[in-house]
KEDRENDO-559715 format. One record per residue (C-alpha): residue number from 1; x, y, z. Coordinates in nm, 3 decimals. Example, Ala and Ser with C-alpha at 12.3 -4.5 7.8 and 13.67 -1.06 7.14 Angstrom:
<rec><i>1</i><east>1.230</east><north>-0.450</north><up>0.780</up></rec>
<rec><i>2</i><east>1.367</east><north>-0.106</north><up>0.714</up></rec>
END
This chain:
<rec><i>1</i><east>3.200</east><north>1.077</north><up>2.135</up></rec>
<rec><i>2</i><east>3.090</east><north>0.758</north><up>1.946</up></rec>
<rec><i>3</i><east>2.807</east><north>0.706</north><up>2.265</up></rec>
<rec><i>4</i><east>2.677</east><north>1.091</north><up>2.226</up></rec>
<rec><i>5</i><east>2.609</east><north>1.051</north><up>1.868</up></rec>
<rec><i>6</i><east>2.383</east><north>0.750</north><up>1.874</up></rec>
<rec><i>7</i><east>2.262</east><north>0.883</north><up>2.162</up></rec>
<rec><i>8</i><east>2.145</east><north>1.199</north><up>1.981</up></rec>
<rec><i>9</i><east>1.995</east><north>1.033</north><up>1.675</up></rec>
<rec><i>10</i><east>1.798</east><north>0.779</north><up>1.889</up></rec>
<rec><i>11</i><east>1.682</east><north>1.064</north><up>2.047</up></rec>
<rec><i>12</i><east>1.618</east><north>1.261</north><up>1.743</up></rec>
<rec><i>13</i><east>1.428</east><north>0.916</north><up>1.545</up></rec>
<rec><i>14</i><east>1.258</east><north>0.861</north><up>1.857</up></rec>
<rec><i>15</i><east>1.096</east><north>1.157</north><up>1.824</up></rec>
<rec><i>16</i><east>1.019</east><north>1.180</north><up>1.435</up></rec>
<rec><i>17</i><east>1.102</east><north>0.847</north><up>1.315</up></rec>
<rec><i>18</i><east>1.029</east><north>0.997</north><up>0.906</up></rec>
<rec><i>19</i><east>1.162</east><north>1.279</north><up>0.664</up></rec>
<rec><i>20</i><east>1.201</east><north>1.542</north><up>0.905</up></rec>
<rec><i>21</i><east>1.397</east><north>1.333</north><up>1.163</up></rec>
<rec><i>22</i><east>1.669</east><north>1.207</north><up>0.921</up></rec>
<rec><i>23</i><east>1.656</east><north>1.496</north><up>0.715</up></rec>
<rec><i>24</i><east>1.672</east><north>1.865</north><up>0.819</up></rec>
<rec><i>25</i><east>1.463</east><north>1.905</north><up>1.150</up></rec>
<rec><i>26</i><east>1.421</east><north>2.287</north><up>1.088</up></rec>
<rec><i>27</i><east>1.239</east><north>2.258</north><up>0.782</up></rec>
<rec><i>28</i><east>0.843</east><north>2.129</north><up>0.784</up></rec>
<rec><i>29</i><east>0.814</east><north>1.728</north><up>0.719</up></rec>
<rec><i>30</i><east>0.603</east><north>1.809</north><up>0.414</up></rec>
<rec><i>31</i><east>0.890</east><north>2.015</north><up>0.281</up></rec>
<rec><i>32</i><east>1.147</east><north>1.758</north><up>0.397</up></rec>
<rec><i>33</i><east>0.911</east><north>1.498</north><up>0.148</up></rec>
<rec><i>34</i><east>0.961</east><north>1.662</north><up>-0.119</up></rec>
<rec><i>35</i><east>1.401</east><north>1.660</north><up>-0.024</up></rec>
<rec><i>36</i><east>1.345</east><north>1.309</north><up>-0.049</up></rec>
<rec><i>37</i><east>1.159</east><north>1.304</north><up>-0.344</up></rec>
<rec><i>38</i><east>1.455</east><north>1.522</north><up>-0.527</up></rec>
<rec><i>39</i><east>1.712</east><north>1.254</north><up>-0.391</up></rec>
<rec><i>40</i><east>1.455</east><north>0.963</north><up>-0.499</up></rec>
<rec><i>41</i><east>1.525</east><north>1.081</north><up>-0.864</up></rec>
<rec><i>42</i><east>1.917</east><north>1.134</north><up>-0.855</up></rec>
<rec><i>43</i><east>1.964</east><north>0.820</north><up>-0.673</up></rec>
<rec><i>44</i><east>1.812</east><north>0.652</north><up>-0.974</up></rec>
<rec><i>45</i><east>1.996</east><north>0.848</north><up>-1.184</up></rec>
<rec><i>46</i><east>2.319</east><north>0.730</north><up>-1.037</up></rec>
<rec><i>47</i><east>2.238</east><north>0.414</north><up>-1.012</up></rec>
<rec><i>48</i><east>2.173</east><north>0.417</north><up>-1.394</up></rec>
<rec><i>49</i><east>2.554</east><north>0.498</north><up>-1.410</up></rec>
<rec><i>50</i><east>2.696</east><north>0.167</north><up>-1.213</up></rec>
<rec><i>51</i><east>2.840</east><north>-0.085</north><up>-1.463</up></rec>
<rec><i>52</i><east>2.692</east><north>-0.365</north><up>-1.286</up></rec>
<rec><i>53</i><east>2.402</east><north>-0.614</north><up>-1.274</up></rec>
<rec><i>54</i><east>2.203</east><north>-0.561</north><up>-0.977</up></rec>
<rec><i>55</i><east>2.021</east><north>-0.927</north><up>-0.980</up></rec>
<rec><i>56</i><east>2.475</east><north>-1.010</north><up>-0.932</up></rec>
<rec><i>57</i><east>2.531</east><north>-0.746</north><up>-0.663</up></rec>
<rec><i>58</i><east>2.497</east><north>-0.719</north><up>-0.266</up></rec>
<rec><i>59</i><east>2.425</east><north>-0.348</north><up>-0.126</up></rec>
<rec><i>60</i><east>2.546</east><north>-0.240</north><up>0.250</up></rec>
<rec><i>61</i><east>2.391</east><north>0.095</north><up>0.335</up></rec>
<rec><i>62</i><east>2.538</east><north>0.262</north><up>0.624</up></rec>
<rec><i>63</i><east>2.290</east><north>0.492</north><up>0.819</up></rec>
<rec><i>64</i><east>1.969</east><north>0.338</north><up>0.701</up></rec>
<rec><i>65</i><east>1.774</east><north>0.570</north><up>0.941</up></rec>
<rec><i>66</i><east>1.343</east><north>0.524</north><up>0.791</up></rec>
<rec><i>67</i><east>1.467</east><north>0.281</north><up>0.529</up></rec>
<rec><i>68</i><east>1.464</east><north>0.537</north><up>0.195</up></rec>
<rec><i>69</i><east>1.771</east><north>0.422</north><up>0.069</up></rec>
<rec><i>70</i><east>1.699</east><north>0.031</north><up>0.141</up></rec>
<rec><i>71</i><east>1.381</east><north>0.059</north><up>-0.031</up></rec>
<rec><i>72</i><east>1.613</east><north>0.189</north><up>-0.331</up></rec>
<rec><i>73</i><east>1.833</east><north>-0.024</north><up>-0.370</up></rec>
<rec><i>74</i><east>1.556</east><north>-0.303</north><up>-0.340</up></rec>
<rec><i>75</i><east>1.372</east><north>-0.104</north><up>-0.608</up></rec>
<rec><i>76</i><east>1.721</east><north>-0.123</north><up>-0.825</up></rec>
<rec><i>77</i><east>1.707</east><north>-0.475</north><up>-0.800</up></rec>
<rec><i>78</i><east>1.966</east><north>-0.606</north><up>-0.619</up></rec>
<rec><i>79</i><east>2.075</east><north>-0.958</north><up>-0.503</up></rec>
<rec><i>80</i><east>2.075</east><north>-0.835</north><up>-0.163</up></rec>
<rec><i>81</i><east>2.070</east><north>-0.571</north><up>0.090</up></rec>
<rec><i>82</i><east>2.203</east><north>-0.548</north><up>0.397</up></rec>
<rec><i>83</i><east>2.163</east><north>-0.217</north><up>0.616</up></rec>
<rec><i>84</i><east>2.328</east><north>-0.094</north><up>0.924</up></rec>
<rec><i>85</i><east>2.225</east><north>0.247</north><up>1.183</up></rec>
<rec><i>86</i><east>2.384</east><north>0.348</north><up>1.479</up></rec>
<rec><i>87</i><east>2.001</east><north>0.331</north><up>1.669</up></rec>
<rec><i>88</i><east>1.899</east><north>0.052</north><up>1.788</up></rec>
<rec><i>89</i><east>1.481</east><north>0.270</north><up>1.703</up></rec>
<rec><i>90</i><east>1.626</east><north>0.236</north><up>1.353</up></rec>
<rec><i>91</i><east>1.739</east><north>-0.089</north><up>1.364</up></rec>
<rec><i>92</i><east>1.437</east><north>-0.261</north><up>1.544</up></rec>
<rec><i>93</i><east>1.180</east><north>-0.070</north><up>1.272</up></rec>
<rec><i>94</i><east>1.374</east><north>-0.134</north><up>0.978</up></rec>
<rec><i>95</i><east>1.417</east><north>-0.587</north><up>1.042</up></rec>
<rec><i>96</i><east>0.987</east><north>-0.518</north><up>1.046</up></rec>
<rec><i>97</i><east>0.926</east><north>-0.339</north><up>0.780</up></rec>
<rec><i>98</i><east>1.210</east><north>-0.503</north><up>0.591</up></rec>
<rec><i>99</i><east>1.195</east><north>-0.914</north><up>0.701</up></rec>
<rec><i>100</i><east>1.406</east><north>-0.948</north><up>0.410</up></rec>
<rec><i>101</i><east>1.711</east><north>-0.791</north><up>0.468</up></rec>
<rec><i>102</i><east>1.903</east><north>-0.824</north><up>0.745</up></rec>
<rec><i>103</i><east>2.051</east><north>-0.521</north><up>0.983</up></rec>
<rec><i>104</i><east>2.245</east><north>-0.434</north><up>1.255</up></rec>
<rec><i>105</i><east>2.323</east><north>-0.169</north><up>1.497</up></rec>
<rec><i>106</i><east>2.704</east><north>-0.077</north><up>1.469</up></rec>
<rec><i>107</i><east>2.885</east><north>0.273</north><up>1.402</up></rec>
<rec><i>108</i><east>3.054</east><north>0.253</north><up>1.050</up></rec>
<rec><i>109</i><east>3.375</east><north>0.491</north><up>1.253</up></rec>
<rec><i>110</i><east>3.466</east><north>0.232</north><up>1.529</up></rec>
<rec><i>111</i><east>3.762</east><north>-0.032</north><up>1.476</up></rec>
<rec><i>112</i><east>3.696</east><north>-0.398</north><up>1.411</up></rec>
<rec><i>113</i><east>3.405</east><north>-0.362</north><up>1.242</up></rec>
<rec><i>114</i><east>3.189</east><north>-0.668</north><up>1.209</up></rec>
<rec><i>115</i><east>2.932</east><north>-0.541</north><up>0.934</up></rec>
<rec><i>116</i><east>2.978</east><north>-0.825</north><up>0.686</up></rec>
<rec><i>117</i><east>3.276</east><north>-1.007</north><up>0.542</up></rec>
<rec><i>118</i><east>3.585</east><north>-0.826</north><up>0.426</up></rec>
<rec><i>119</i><east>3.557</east><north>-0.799</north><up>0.043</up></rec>
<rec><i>120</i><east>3.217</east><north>-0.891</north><up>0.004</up></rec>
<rec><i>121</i><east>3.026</east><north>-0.626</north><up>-0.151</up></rec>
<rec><i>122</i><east>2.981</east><north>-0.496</north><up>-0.470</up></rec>
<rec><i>123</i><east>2.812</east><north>-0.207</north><up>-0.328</up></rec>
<rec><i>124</i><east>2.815</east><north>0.034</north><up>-0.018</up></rec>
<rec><i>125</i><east>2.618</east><north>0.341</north><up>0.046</up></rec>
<rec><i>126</i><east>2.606</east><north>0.640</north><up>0.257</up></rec>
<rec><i>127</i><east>2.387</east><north>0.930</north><up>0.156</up></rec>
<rec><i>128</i><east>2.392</east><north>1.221</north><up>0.447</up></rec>
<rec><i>129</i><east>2.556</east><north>0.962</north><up>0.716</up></rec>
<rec><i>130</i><east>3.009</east><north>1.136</north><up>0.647</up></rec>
<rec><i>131</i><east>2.927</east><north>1.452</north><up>0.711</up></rec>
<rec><i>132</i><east>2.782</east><north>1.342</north><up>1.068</up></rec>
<rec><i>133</i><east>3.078</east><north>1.186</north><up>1.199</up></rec>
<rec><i>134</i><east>3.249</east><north>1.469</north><up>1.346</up></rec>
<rec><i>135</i><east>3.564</east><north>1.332</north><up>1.455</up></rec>
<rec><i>136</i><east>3.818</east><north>1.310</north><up>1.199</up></rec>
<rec><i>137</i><east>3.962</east><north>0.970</north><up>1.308</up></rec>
<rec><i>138</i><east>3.617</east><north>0.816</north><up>1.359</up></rec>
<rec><i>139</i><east>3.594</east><north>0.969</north><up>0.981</up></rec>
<rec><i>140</i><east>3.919</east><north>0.814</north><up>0.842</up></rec>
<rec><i>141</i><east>3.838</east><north>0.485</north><up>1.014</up></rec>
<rec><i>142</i><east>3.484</east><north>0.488</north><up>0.838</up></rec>
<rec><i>143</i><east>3.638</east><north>0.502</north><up>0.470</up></rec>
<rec><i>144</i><east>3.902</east><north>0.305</north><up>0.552</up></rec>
<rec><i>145</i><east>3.624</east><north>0.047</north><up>0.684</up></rec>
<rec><i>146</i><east>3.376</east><north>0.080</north><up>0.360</up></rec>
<rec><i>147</i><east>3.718</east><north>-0.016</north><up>0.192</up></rec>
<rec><i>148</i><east>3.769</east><north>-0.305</north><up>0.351</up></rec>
<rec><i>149</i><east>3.411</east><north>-0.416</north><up>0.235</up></rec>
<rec><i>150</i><east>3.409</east><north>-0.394</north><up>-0.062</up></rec>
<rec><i>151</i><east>3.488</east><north>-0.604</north><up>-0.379</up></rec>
<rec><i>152</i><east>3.828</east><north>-0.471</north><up>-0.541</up></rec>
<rec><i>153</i><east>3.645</east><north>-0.342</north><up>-0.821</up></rec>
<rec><i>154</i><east>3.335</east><north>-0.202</north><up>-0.582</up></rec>
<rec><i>155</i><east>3.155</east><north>0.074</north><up>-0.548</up></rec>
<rec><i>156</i><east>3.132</east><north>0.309</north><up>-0.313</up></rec>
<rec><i>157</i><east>2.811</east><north>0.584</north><up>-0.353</up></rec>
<rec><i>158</i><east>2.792</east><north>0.837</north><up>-0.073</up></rec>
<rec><i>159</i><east>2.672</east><north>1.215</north><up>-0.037</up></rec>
<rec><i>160</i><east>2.863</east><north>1.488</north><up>0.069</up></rec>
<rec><i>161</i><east>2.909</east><north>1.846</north><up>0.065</up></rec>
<rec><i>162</i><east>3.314</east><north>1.879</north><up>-0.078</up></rec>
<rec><i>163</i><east>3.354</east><north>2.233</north><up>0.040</up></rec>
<rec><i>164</i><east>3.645</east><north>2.478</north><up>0.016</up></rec>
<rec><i>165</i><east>3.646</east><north>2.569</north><up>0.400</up></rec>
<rec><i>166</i><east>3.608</east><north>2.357</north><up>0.628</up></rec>
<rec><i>167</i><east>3.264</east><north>2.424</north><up>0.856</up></rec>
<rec><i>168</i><east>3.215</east><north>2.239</north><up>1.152</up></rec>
<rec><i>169</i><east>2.900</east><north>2.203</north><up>1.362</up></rec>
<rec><i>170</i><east>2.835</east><north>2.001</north><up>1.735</up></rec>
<rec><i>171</i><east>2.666</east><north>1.685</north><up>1.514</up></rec>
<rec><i>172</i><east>2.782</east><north>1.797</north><up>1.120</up></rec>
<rec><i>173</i><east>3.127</east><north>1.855</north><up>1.006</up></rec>
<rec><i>174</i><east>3.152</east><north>2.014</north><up>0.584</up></rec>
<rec><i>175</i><east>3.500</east><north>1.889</north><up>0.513</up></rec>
<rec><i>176</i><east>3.692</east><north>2.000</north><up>0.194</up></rec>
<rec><i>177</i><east>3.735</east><north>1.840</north><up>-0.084</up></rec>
<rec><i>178</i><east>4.019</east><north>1.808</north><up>-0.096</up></rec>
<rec><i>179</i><east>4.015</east><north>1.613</north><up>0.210</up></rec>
<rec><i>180</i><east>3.772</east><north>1.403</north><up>0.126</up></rec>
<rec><i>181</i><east>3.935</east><north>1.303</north><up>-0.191</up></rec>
<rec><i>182</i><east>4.281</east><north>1.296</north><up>-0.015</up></rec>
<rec><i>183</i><east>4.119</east><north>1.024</north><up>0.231</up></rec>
<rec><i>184</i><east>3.930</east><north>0.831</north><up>-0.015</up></rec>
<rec><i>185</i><east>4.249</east><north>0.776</north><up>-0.227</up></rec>
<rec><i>186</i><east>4.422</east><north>0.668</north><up>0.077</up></rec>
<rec><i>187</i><east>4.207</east><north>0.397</north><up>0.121</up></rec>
<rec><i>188</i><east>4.254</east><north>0.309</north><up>-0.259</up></rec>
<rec><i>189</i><east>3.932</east><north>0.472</north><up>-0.372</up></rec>
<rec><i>190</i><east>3.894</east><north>0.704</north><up>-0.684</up></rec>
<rec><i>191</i><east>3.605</east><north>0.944</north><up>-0.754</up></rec>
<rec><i>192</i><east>3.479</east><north>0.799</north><up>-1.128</up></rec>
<rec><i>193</i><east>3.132</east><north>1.025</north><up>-1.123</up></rec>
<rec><i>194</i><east>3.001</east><north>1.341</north><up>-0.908</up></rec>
<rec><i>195</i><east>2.613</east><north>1.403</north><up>-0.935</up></rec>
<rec><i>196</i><east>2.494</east><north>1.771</north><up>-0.801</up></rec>
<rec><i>197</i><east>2.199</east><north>1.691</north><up>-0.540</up></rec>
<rec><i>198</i><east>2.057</east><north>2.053</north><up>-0.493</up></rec>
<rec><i>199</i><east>2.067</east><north>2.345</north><up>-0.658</up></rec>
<rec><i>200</i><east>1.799</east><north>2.532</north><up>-0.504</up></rec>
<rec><i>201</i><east>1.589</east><north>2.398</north><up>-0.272</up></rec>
<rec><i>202</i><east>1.864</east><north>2.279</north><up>-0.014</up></rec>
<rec><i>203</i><east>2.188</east><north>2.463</north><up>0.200</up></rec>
<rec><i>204</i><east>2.412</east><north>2.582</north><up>-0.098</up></rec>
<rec><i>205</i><east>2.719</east><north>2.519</north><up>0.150</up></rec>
<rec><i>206</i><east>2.968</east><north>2.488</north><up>-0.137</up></rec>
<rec><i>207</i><east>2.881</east><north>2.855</north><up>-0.293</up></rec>
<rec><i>208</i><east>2.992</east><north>3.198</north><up>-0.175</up></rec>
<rec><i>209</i><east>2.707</east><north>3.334</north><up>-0.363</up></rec>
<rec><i>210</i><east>2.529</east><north>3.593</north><up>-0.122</up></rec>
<rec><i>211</i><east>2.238</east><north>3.576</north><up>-0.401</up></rec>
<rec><i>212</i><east>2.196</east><north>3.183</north><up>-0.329</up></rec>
<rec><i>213</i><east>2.269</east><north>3.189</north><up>0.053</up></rec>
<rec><i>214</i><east>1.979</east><north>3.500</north><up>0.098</up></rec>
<rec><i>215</i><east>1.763</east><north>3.249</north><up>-0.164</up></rec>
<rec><i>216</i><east>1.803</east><north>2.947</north><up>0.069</up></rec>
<rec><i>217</i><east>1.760</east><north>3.177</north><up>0.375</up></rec>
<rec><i>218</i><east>1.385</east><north>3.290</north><up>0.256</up></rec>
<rec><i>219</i><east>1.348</east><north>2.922</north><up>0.131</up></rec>
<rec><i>220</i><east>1.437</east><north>2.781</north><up>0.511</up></rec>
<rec><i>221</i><east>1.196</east><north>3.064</north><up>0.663</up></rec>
<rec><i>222</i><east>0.928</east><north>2.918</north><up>0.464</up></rec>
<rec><i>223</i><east>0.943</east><north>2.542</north><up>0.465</up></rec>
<rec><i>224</i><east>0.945</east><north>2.641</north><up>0.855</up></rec>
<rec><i>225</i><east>0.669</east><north>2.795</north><up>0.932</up></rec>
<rec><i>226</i><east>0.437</east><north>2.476</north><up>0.871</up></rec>
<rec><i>227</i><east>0.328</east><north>2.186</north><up>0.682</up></rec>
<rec><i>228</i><east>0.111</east><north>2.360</north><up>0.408</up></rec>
<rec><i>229</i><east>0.378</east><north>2.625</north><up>0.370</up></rec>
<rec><i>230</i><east>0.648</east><north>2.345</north><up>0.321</up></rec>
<rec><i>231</i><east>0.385</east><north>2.148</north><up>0.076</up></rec>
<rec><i>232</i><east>0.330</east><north>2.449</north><up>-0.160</up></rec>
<rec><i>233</i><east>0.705</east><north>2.562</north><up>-0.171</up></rec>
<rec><i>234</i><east>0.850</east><north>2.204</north><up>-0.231</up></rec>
<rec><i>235</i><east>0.597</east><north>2.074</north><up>-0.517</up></rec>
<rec><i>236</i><east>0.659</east><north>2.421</north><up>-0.715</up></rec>
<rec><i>237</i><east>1.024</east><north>2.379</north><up>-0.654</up></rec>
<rec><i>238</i><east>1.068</east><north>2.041</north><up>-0.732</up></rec>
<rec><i>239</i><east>1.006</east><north>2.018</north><up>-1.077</up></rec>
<rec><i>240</i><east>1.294</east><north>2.347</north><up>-1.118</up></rec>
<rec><i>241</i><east>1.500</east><north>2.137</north><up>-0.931</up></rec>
<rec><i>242</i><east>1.539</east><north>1.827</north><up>-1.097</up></rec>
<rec><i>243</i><east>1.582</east><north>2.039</north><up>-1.445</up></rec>
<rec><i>244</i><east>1.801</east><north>2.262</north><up>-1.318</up></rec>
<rec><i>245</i><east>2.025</east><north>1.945</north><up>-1.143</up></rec>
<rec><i>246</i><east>2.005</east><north>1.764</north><up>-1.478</up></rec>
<rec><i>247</i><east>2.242</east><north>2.069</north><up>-1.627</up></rec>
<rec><i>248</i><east>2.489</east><north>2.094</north><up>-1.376</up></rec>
<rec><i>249</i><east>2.809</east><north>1.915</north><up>-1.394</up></rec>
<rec><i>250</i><east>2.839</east><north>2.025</north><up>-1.018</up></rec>
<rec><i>251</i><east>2.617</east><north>2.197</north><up>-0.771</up></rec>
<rec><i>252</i><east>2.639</east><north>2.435</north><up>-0.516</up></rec>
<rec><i>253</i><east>2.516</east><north>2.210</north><up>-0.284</up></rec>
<rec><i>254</i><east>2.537</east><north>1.854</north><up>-0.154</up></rec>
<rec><i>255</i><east>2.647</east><north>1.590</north><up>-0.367</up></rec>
<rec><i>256</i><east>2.649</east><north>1.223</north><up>-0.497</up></rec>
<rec><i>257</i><east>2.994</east><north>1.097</north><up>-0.521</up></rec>
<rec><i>258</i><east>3.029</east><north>0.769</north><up>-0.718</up></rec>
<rec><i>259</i><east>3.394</east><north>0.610</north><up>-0.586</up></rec>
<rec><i>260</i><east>3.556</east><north>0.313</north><up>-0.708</up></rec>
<rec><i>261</i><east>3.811</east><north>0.037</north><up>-0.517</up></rec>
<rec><i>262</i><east>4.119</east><north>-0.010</north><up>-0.682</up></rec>
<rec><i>263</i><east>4.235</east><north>-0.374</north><up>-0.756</up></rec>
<rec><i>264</i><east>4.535</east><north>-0.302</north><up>-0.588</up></rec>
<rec><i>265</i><east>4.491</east><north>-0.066</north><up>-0.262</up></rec>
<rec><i>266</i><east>4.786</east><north>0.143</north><up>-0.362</up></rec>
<rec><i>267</i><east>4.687</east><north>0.555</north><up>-0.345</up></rec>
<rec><i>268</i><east>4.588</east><north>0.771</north><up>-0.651</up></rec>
<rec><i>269</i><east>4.865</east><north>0.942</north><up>-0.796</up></rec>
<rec><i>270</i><east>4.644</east><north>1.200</north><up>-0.939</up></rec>
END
């Protein structure tokens, strides 16, 4: 399973190695820009919420895909960043256009891992990568891994969609949130912050709204049909967007989860 997944995304960044290939390859790459530019702002927002001092903190992403994250958390400040990608087209772009920062090809669900030293970051990072590992002990074994890396005290920042029933897909699996937080606190992590992502211009998969799913229906048709179709729709949604994120508590669609390691590993009894 582990081999048909890389194999897919190198595939899939082979062939649109930008927006569209690490971000929803149904919608136009000009609409899939202005995704990114949504998720530039939150991510800054959230980071804005970490009680640490990023000149004093190292940063592992996991699934660094184009580098939008790395150039984040570089942007943020921090002591160092260190990036990992299941494809090796990822991997062999990303140690170019970033000399400083150092990566490596390795899946985040396999055993063993040998990503950096146990208990060495302050910081690790996943945004869109969980809800691609399909199999649920590949899954377990991933959060149980980002555990082991971080500092007792660490972060954790990752993106997901914490649904009510579960929806799985051949390369996307929305788990519930329940157990997503049931997994997290068994690896002696604690949600502290959630931050909605989307309200509008993205998949409301946590809403039973028919209004919102026959919204993001028309949205999809559009962003699809072509670049200047995606252009127009995203720059006169974006600016709704990020006001209309900015009053939500949580979303109806994907979102930022900021989880903390315990000092001791022991699970959540709330």
């Amino acid at each position: 399973m582990t081999i048909h997944r890389a194999g897919y995304w190198e595939d899939r960044l082979r062939g649109h190695f930008n927006e569209q290939g690490v971000g929803d390859i149904g919608l136009s790459r000009s609409y899939n820009k202005w995704l990114y530019a949504v998720r530039r702002r939150v991510f800054r927002r959230m980071a804005s919420r970490l009680p640490l001092v990023p000149e004093q903190s190292k940063v592992l992403d996991i699934g660094s895909g184009t580098g939008f994250y790395i150039r984040e958390w570089l942007a943020w400040g921090a002591q160092s960043v260190r990036g990992i990608d299941i494809t090796d087209t990822a991997v062999e772009r990303l140690k170019v256009d970033y000399p400083d920062c150092s990566f490596i090809r390795a899946d985040i669900g396999e055993a063993d891992p040998q990503f950096a030293p146990p208990a060495s970051q302050d910081v690790v990072s996943a945004f869109d990568v969980m809800f691609h590992i399909v199999e649920d002990a590949h899954y377990r074994q991933a959060i149980e891994n980002v555990a082991g890396l971080l500092k007792p005290g660490g972060y954790f920042v990752y993106s997901d969609n914490l649904v009510s029933d579960e929806v799985r897909m051949p390369h996307y699996v929305s788990r519930t949130e329940e157990h997503i937080v049931d997994t997290l606190g068994e690896a002696g992590m604690v949600v502290r912050h959630r931050l909605p992502v989307f309200a509008l211009m993205n998949d409301p998969v946590r809403t039973s709204s028919r209004i919102l799913r026959r919204w993001f229906a028309l949205v999809h048709k559009l962003a699809g049909r072509g670049e200047t179709s995606g252009q127009i729709l995203g720059g006169a949604l974006y600016p709704v967007e990020l006001a209309v994120t900015r009053l939500l508590s949580r979303g109806p669609s994907t979102e930022i989860l900021i989880c903390q390691r315990r000092q001791a590993r022991q699970r959540d009894a709330t």
